[in-house]
C-alpha positions, 0 to 999 in steps of 0.5 A: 640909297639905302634900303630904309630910305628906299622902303620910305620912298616906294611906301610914299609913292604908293601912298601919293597914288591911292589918295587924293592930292586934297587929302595928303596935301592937307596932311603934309601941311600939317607936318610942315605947319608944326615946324614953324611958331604959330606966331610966324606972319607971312611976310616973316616967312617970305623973308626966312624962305628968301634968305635959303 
């Protein structure tokens, strides 16, 4: 593992135990919610999740 990604581990690992699950479970949902179209219905995404 390269130093950069080693860093970015220990930093989220350190970040993961100091705040609530509520609080940086809330912000990964907003990083992984921007990557989909706003448009994109459950059932759409079930069937894109069930093709990986």
């Amino acid at each position: 593992m390269d130093a950069e990604r080693e860093q970015f581990v220990k930093k989220w690992a350190e970040y993961v135990k100091t705040h609530s699950d509520k609080e940086w479970s809330r912000q990964q949902n907003v990083v992984i919610g921007g990557q989909f179209p706003s448009s994109l219905t459950k059932e759409q995404y079930l069937k894109m999740k069930a093709e990986f």
